[in-house]
C-alpha positions in Angstrom: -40.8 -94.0 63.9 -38.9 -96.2 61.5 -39.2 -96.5 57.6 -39.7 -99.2 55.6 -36.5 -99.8 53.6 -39.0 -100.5 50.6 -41.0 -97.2 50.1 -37.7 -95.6 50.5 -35.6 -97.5 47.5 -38.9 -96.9 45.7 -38.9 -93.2 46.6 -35.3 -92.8 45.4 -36.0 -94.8 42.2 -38.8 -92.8 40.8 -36.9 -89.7 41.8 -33.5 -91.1 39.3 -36.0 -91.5 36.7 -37.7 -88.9 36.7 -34.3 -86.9 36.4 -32.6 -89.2 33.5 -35.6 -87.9 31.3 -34.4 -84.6 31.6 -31.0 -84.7 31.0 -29.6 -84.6 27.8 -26.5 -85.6 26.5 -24.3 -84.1 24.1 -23.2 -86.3 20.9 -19.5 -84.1 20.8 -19.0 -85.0 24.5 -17.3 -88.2 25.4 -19.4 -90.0 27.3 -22.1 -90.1 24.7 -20.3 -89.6 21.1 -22.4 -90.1 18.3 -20.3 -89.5 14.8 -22.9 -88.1 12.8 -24.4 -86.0 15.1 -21.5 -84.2 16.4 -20.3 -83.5 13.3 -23.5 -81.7 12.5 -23.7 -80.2 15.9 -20.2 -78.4 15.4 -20.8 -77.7 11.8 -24.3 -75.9 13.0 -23.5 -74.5 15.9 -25.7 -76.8 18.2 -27.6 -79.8 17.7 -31.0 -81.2 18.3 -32.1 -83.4 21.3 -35.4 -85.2 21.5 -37.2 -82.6 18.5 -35.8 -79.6 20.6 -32.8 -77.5 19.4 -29.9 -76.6 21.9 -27.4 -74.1 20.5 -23.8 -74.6 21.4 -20.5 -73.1 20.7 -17.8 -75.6 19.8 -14.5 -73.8 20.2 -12.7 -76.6 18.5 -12.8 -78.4 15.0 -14.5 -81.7 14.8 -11.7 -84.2 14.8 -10.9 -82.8 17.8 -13.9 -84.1 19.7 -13.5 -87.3 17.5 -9.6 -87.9 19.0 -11.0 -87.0 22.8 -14.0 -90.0 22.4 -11.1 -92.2 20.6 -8.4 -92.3 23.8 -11.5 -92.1 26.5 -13.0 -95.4 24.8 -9.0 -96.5 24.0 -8.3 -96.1 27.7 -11.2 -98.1 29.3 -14.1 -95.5 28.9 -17.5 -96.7 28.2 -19.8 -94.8 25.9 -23.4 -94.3 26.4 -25.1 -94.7 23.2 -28.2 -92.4 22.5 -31.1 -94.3 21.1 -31.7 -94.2 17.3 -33.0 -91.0 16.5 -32.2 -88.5 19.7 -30.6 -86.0 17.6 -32.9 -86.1 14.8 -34.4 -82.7 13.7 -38.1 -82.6 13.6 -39.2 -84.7 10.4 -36.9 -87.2 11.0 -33.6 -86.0 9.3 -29.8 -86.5 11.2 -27.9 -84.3 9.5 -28.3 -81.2 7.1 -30.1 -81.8 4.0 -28.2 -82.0 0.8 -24.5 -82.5 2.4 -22.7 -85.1 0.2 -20.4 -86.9 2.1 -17.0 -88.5 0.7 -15.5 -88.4 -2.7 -16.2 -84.8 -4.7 -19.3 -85.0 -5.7 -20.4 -84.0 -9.2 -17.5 -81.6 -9.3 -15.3 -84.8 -9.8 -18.4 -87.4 -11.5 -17.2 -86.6 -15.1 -13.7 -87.0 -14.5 -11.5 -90.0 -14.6 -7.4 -90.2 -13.3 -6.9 -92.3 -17.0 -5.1 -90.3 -19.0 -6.4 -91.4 -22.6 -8.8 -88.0 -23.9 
């Protein structure tokens, strides 16, 4: 009895499918860095994916991670981005609440490097 070619490459399309909605990608590993989230992720010991939180240990610091996604990409890798909001926590948020990023903060706000007080 012979197949059709077409029920078959239809068959084997719905079955990749189905599977690429249930895999889920880490934003420390290479192949699917994102910035923000893997800094949270090793930071908080796991990260959200899709509203659903997956715990991970991260044995290494974040740079790290950063440096292994720089020379992959440097050396011809291709990333595959996550859409916008994959790692979100439920209600919406990226990374942890109240976390100022850059300069010091109020600790340095009052401050100035001229020396005329």
């Amino acid at each position: 009895m012979k197949k059709s070619a077409g029920v078959t490459l239809t068959v084997v399309a719905a079955v990749g499918l189905a599977s690429c909605g249930r895999s889920r990608r880490d934003p420390c590993d290479q192949y699917s860095f994102d910035e923000m989230a893997c800094q949270d992720a090793v930071r908080s010991g796991g990260y959200y994916y899709r509203g659903s939180w997956f715990p991970m240990v991260y044995s290494n610091p974040y740079p790290y991670y950063y440096d292994h996604y720089r020379t992959y990409v440097n050396s011809g890798g291709r990333v595959i981005a996550a859409p916008s909001g994959t790692y979100a926590r439920p209600g919406g948020v990226t990374s942890s609440p109240g976390v100022e990023r850059g300069g010091f903060g109020s600790t340095g706000a009052g401050h100035s490097s001229g020396g005329g007080e």
